[in-house]
C-alpha positions as CSV (number, residue, x, y, z in Angstrom):
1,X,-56.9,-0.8,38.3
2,X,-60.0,0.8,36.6
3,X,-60.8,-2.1,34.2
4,X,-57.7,-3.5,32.5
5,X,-55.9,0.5,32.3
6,X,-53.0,0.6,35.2
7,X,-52.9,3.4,36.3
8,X,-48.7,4.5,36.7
9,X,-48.1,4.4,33.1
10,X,-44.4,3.2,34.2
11,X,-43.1,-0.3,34.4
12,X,-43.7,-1.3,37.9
13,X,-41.5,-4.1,39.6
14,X,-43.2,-6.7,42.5
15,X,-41.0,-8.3,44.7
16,X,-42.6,-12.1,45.1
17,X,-41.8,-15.2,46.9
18,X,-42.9,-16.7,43.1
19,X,-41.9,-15.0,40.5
20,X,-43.8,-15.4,37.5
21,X,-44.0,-13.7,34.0
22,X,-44.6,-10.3,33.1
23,X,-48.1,-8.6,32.5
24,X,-48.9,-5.7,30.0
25,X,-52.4,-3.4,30.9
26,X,-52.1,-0.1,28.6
27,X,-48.9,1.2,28.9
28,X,-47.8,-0.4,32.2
29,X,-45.6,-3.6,32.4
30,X,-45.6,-5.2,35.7
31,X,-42.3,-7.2,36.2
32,X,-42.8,-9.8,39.0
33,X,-38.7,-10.2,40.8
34,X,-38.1,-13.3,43.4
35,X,-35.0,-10.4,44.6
36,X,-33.4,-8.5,47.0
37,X,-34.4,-4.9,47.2
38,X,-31.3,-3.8,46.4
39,X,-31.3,-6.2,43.4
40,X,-35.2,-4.8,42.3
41,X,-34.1,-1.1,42.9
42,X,-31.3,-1.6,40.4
43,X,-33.6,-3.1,37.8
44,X,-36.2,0.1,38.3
45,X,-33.3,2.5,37.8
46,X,-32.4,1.1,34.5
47,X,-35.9,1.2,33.3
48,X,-36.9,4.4,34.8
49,X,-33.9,6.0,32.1
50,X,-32.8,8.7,34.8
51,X,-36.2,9.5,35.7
52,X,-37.5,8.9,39.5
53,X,-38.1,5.7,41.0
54,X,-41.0,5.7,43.9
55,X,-41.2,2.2,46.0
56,X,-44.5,1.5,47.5
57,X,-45.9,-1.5,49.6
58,X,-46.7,-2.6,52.7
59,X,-44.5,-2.1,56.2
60,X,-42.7,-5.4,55.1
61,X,-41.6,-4.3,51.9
62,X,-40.8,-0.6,53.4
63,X,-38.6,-2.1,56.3
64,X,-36.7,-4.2,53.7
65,X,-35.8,-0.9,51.8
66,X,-34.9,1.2,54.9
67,X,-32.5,-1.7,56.1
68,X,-31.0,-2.1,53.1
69,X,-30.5,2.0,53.4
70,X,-32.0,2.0,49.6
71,X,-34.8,5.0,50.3
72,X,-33.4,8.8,49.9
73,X,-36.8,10.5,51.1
74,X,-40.1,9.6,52.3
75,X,-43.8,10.2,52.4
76,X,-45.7,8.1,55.1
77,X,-49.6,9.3,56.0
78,X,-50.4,7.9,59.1
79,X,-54.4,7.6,60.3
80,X,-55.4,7.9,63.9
81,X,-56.5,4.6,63.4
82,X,-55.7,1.3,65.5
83,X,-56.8,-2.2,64.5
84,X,-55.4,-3.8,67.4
85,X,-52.8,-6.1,64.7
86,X,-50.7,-6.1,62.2
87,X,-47.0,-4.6,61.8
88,X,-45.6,-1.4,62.6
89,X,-43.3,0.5,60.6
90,X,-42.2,2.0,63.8
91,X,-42.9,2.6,67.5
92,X,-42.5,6.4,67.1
93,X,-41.1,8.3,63.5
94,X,-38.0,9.2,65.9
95,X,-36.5,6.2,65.4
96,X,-35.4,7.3,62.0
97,X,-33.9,10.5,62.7
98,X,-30.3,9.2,63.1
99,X,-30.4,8.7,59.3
100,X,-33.4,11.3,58.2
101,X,-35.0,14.7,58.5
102,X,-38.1,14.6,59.7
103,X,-41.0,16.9,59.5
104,X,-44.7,16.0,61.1
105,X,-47.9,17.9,59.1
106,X,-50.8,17.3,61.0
107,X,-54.1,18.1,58.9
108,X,-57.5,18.5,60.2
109,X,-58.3,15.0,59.7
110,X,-56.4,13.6,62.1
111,X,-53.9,12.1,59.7
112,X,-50.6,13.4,60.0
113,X,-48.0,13.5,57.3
114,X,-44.0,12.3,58.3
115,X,-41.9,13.6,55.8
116,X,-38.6,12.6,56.2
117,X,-35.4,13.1,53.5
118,X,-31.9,11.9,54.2
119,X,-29.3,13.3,56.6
């Protein structure tokens, strides 16, 4: 956040082990859920009024959504960086083709771009 301006000018929704109360910057409302994903997603689609509804986070937070088969298409930018820790989304993109298109876009960077929309 650039001061006390959010920046998605959209409520936003933060699964938490402690759920707490809300908090206005600007125009953004941050809603802070102790729920399921499915649970969380529901709540964003009543707020977004019909309008799209983008889940970001950590590979935690992304595996919960993919179980739960709650994500219709993503983005994922992956870095040929390795820290040595940490968790995976996956061993190899592959392993989501049973239940998504996938399309690799390498750019001169190194970083490649796995764009994947449902089956």
């Amino acid at each position: 956040m650039v001061g006390r301006r959010a920046p998605f000018h959209t409520p936003v929704f933060v699964l938490t082990h402690h759920e707490r109360p809300s908090i206005t910057l600007g125009d953004t409302t941050f809603h802070f859920l102790e729920a399921s994903p499915k649970d969380a997603l529901a709540r964003a689609f009543d707020a977004a009024e019909g309008k799209d509804v983008r889940i970001g986070g950590g590979v935690a937070t992304v595996r919960e959504f993919l179980d739960a088969d709650l994500v219709d298409t993503m983005h994922v930018a992956v870095a040929p960086v390795e820290l040595g820790r940490g968790e995976r989304l996956w061993a190899s993109p592959e392993e989501l083709t049973d239940r998504f298109h996938l399309e690799q876009i390498p750019s001169p960077s190194g970083v490649v771009h796995h764009f994947f929309w449902r089956r």
